[in-house]
C-alpha positions in Angstrom: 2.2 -25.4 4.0 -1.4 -25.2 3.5 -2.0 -21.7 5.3 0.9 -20.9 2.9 -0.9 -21.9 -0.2 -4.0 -20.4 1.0 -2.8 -17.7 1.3 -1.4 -17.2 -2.0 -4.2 -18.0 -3.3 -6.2 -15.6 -1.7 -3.7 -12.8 -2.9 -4.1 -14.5 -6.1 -7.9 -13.9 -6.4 -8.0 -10.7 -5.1 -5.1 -9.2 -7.4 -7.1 -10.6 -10.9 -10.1 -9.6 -9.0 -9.1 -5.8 -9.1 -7.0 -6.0 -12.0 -10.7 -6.8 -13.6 -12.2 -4.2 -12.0 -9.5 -1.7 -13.5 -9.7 -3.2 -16.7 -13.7 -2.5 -16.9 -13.4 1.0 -15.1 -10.3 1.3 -18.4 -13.1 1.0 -21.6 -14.8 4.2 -19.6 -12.1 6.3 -19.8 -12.9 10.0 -18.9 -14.0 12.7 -21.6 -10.8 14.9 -22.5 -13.1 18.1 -23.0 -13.8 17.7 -19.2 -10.8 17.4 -17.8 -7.9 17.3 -20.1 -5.5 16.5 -17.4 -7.3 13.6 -15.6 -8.0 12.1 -18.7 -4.5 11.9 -19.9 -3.6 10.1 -15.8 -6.7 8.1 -16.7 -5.3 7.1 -19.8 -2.2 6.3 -18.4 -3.2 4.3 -15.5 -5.3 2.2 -17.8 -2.0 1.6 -20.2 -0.3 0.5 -17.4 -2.8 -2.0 -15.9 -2.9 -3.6 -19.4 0.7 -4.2 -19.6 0.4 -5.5 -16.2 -2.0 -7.6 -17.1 0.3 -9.0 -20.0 2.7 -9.5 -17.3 0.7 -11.5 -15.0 0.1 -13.9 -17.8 4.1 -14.1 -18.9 4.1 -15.2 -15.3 1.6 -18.2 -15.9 -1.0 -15.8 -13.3 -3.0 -15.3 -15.5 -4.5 -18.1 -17.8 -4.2 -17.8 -21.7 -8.1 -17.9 -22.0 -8.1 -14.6 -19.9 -5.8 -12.6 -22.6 -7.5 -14.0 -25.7 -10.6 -13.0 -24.1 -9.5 -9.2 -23.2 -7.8 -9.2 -26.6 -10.9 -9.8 -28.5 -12.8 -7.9 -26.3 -10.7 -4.6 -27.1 -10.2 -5.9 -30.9 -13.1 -7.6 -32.5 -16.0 -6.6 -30.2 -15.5 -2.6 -30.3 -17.0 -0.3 -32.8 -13.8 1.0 -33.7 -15.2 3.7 -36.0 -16.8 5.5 -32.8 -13.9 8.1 -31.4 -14.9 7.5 -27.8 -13.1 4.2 -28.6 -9.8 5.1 -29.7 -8.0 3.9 -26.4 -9.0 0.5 -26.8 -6.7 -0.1 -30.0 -4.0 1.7 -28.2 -4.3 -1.0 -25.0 -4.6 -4.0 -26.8 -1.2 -2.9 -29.2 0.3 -2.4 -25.4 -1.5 -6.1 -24.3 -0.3 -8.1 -27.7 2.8 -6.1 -27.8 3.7 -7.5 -24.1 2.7 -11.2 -24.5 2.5 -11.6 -28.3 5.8 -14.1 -28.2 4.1 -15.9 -25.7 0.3 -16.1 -27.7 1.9 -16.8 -30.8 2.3 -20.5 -31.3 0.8 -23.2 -33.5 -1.8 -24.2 -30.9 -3.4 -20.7 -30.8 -2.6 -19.9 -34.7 -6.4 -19.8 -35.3 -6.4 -17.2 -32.8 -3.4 -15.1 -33.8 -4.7 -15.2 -37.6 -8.0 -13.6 -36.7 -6.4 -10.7 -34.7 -3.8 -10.0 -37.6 -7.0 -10.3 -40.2 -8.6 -7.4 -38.2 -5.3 -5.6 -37.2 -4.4 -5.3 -41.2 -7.6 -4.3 -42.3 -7.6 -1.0 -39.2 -4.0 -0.3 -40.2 -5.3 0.8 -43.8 -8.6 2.4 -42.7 -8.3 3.6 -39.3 -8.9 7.5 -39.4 -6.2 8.2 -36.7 -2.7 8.5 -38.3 -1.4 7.5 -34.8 -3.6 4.3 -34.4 -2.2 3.2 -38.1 1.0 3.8 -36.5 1.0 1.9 -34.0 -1.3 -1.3 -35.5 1.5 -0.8 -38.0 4.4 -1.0 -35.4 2.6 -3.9 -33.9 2.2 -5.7 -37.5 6.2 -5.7 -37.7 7.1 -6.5 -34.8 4.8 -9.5 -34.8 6.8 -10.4 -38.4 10.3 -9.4 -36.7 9.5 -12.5 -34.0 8.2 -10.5 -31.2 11.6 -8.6 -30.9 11.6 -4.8 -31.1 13.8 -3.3 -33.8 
């Protein structure tokens, strides 16, 4: 049994060990004018490895320490008026949008509150229609319970 557990640990480790990796390589996503194409796959990729990041924590693999860190990380700690960092509201709508019902309890209200402070205040000044959009999409479905309309 202890090879077993070993073992799973070492997967474990490994899988949030390149998950970070991806994440990093995700907030130095690839200039458009260069390569239209392999930004957009870039862009995608990155999307994806948020929401399976959001996943690993649903599945208790990931601790909630971990999200609130990536969440602040892409929310409170990027200069959001700088256009080079337009994906990182995009990813963290995609991360809080996948493990929001989760994240949002009394113990982490403190939390939760912040984000929403900062999430309102983008949603009315944000120069990108589409980032407005979607802050606003995440805004109600946060006030719909977590549950998409």
């Amino acid at each position: 049994a202890s090879d077993a557990t070993d073992a799973m640990a070492d997967f474990r480790r490994i899988l949030l060990n390149k998950c970070q990796r991806r994440f990093n390589e995700g907030l130095n996503p690839v200039p458009e004018e260069e390569d239209p194409a392999a930004a957009e796959r870039f862009r995608r990729a990155t999307k994806g490895n948020v929401r399976f990041i959001g996943e690993l924590f649903r599945r208790c693999m990931l601790s909630e320490r971990i999200i609130h860190r990536v969440i602040q990380k892409l929310l409170l700690e990027t200069d959001h008026t700088d256009p080079r960092n337009g994906g990182h509201l995009e990813l963290m709508c995609t991360l809080l949008g996948t493990v929001g019902l989760q994240l949002d309890r009394p113990k982490t209200e403190k939390y939760m509150a912040s984000y929403f402070r900062c999430i309102k205040d983008l949603c009315e000044r944000h120069e990108s229609a589409r980032i407005r959009f979607l802050l606003q999409d995440l805004i109600e479905l946060r006030n719909n319970s977590w549950v998409q309309r």
